[in-house]
Backbone as a ProteinNet text record, in pm:
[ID]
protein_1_A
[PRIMARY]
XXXXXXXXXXXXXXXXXXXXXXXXXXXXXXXXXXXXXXXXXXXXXXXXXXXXXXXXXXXXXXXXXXXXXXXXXXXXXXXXXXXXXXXXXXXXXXXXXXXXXXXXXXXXXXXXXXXXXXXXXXXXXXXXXXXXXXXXXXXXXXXXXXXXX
[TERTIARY]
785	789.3	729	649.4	588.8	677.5	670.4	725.3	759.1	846.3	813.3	699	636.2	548.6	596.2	701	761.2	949.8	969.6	1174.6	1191.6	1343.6	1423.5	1357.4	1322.4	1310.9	1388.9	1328	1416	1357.5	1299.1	1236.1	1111.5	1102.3	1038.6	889.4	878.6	723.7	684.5	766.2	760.9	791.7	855.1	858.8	732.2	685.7	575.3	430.7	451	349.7	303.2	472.5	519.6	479.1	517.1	434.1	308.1	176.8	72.7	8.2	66.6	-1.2	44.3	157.4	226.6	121.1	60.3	-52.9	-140.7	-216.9	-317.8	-336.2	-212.7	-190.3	-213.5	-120.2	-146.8	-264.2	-341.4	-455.4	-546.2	-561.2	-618.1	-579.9	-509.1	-461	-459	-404.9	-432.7	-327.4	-287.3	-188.6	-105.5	-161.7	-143.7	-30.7	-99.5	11.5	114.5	182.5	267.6	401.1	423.5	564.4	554.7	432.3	446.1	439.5	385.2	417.2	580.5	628.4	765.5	871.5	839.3	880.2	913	749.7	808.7	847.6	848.8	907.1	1047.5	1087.8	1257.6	1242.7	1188.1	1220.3	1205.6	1100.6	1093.9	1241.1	1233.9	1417.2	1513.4	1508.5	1619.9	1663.3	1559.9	1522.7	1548.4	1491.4	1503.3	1694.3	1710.2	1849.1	1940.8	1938.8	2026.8	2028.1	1840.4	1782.4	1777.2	1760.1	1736.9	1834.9	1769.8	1824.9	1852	1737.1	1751.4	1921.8	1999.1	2139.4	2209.5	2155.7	2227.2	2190	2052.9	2043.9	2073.7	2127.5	2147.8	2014.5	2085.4	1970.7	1849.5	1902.6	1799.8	1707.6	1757.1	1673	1644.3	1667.7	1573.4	1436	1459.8	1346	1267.4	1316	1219.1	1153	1223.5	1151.1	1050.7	1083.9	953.2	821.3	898.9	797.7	696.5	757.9	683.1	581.7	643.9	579	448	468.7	366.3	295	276.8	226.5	260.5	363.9	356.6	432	408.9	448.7	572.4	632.3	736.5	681.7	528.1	430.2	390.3	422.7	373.8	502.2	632.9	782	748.4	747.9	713.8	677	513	479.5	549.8	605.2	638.9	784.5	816.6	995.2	996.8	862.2	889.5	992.4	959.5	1074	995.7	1067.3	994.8	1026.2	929.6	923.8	1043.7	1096.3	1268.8	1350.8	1370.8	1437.4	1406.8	1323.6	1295	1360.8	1306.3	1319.4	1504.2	1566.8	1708.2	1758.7	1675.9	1709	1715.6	1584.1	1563.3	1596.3	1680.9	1757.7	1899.6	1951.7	2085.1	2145.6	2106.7	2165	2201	2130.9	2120	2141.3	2219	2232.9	2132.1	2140	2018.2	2070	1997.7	2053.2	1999	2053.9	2021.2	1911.7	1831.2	1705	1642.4	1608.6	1572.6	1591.3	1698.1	1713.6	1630.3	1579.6	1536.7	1373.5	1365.4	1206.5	1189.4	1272.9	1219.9	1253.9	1332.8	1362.1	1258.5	1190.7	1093.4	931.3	935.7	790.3	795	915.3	883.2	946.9	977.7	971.2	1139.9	1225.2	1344.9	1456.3	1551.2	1684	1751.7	1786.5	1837.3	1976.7	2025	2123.8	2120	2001.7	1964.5	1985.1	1965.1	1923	2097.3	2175.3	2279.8	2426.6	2397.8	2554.8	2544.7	2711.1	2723.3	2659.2	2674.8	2616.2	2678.1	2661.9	2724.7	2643.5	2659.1	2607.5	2616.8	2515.3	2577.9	2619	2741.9	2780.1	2705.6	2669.6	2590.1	2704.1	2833.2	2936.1	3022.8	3003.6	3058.9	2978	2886.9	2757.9	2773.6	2858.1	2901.2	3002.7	3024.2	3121.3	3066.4	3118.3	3068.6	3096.4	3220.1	3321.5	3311.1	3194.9	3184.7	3285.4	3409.5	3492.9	3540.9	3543.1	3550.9	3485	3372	3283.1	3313.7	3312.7	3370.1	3506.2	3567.8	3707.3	3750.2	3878.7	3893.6	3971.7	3912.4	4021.7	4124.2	4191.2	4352.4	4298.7	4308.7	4277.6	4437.4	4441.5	4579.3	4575.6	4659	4657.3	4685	4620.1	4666.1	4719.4	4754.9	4827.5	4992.4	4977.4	5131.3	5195.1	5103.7	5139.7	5219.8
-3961.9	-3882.5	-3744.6	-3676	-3561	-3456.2	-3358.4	-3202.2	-3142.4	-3114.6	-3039.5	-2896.4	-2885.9	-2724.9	-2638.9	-2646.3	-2516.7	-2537.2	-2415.5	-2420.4	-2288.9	-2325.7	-2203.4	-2070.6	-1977.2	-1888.2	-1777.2	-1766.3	-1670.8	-1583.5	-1520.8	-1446.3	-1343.4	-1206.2	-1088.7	-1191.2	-1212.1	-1294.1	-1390.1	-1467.1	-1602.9	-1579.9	-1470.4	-1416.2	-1331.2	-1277.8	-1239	-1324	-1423.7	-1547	-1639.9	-1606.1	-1726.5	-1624.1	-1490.3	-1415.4	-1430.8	-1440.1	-1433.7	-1620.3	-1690.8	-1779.6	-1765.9	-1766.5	-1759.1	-1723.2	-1564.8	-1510.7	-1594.3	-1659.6	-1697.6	-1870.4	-1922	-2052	-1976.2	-1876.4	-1838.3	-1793.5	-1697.3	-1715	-1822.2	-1946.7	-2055.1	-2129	-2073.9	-2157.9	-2274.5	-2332	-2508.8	-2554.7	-2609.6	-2710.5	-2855	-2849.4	-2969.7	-2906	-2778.9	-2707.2	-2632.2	-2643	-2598.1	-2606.4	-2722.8	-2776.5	-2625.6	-2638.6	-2617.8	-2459.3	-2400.6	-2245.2	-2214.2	-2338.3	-2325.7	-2282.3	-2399.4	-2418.1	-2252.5	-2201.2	-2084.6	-1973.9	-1924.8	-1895.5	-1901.1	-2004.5	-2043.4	-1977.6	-1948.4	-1973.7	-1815.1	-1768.3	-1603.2	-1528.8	-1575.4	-1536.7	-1559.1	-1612.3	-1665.4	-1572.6	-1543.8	-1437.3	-1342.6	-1289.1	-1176.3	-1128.3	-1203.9	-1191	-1183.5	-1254.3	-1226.3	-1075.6	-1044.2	-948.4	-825.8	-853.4	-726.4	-591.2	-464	-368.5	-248.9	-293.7	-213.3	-180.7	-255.2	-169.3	-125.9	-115	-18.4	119.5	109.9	276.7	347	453.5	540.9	524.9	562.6	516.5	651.8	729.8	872.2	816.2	744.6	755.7	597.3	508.2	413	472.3	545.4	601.5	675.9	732	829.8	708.9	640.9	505.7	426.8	416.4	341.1	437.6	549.8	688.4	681.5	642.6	697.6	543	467.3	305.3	314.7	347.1	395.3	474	568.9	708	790.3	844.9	890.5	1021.2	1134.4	1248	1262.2	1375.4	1371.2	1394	1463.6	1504.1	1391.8	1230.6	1101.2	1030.8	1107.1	1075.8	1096.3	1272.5	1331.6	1267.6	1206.1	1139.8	982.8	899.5	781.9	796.2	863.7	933.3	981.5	1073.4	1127.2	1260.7	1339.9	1419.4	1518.2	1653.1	1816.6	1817.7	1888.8	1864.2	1937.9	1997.3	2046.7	2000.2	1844.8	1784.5	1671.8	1604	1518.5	1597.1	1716	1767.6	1793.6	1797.4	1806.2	1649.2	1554.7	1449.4	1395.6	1430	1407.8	1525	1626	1659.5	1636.7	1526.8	1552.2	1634.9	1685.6	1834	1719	1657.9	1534.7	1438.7	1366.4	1203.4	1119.4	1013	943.2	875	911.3	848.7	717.8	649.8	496.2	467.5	561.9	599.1	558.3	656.9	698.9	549.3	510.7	391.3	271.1	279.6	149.2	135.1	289.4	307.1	286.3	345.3	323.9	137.2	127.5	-37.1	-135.4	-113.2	-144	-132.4	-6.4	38.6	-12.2	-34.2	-64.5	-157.3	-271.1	-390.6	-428.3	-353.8	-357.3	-375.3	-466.4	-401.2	-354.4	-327.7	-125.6	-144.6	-246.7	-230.2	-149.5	-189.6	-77.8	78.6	95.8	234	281	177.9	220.2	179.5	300.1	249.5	465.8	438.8	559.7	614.4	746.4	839.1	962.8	1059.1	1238	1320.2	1383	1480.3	1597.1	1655.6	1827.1	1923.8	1968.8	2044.1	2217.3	2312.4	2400.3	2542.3	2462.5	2564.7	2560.1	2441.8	2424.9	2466.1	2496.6	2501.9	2584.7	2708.5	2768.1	2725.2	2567.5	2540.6	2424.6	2446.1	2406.8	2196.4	2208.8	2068.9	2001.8	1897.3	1827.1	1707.5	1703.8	1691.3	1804	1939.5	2027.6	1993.2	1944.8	1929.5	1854.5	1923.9	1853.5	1859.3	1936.1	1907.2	2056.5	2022	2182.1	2236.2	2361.8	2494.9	2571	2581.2	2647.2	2769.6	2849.7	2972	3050.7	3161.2	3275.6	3312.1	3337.5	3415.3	3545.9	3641.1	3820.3	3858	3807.5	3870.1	3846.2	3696.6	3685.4	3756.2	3809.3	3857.9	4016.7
-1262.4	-1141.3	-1169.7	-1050.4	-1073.9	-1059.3	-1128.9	-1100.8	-966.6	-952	-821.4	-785.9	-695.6	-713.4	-699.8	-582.9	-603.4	-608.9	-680.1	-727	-655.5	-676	-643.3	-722.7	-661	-727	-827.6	-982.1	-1065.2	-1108.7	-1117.2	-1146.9	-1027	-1062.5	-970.7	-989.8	-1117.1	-1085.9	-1067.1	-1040.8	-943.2	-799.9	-782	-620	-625.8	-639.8	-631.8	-621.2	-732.6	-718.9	-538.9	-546.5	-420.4	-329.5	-295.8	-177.3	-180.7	-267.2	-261.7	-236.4	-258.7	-235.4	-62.1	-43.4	104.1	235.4	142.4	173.2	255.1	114.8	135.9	224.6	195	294.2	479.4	457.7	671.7	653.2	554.7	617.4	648.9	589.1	629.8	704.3	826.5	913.9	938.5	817	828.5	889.6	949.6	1017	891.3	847.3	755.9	637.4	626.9	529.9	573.2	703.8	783.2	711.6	660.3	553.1	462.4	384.5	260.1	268.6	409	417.2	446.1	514.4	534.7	479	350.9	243.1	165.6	124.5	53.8	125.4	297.9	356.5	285.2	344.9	272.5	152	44.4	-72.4	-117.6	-61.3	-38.8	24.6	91	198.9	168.1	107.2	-2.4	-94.3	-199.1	-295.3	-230.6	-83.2	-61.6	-3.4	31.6	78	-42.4	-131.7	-280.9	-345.3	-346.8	-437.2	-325.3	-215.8	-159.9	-194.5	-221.6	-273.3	-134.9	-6.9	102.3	138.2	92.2	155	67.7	-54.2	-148.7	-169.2	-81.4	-53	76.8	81.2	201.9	292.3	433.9	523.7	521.8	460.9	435.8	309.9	198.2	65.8	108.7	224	285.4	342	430.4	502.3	391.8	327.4	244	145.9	72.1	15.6	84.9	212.4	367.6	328.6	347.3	411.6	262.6	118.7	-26.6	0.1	18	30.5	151.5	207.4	354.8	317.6	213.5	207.3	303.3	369.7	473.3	437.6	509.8	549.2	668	649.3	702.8	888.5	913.7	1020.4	1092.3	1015.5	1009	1135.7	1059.6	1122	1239	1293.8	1395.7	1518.1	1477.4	1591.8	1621.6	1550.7	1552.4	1622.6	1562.9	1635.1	1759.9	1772.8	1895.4	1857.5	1795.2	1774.5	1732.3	1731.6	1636.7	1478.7	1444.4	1330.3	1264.3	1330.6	1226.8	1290.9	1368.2	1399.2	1262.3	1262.5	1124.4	1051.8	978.1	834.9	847.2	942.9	968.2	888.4	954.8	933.2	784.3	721.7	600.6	490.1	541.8	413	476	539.8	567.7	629.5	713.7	821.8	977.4	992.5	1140.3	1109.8	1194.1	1172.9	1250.3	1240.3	1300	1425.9	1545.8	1677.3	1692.8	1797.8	1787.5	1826.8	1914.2	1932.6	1852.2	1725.5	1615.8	1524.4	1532.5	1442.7	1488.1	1627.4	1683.9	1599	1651.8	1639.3	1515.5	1398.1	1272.6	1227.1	1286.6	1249.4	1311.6	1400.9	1475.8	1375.3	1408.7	1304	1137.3	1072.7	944.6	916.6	1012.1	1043.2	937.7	980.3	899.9	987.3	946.9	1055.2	1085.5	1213.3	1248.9	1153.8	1066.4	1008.6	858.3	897.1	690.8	754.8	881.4	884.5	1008.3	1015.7	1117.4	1005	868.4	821.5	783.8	738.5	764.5	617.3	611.9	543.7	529.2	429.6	447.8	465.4	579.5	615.2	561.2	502.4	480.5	597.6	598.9	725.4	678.8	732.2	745.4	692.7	774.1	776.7	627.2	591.7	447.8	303.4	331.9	247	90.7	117.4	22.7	-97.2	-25.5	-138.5	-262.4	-337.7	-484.2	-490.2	-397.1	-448.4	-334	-347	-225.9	-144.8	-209.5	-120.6	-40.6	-28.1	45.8	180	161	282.2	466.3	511.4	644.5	683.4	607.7	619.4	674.7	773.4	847.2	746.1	731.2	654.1	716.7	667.2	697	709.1	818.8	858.7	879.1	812.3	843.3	943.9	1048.9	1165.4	1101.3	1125.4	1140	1182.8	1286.8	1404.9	1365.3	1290.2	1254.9	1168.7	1091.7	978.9	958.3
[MASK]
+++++++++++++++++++++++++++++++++++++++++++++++++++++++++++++++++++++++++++++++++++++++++++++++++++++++++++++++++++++++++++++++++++++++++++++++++++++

């Protein structure tokens, strides 16, 4: 009995192999090889769903990873977002959270799902800024009244 051609995938360079032939089967739009694009479909998705690393990063050092992968500029955000440019740069140092807006479009444009980019995250608060111990952050401070005193 013959070998099989293609296995479960183990290895980055056998997933890699298997994307490029993947490639090159849709571009020859053959019909005949419809199975066999199927096939590593499955077998790519597979891999990618085990291996994927997209939700172990924050949805800020996602986008900025899209944005380094894209070559893109933060001026690049701007127009795709629809937004000012110190509304982005809010975004991408952590000052803004990302509205669902914002999440569609980028989940849309870099062909990801709005779930990589809709989990929570820490914000730097503006008002906390002076403090050293980032559990401090966000949290209300006990203020003295004067008056009681």
């Amino acid at each position: 009995m013959e070998g099989l051609k293609y296995s479960i995938v183990k290895t980055k360079e056998q997933y890699n192999e298997y994307c490029e032939i993947l490639e090159k089967l849709i571009c020859l739009e053959n019909q005949n090889l419809q199975d066999e694009v199927e096939l590593l479909t499955l077998l790519i998705e597979k891999w990618d769903n085990e291996h994927n690393s997209l939700m172990d990063l924050d949805p800020i050092e996602l986008l900025k990873s899209l944005m380094a992968e894209n070559n893109m500029k933060s001026k690049d955000l701007v127009e795709i977002l629809g937004l000012s440019k110190g509304t982005v740069s809010k975004i991408l140092n952590y000052h803004k959270g990302l509205s669902k807006e914002t999440i569609r479009k980028l989940a849309d444009y870099f062909k990801v799902s709005q779930e990589a980019f809709n989990r929570p995250y820490r914000i730097k608060n503006e008002a906390n800024r002076h403090f050293r111990n980032a559990s401090l952050m966000n949290t209300k401070k006990k203020i003295e009244d004067p008056i009681a005193m």
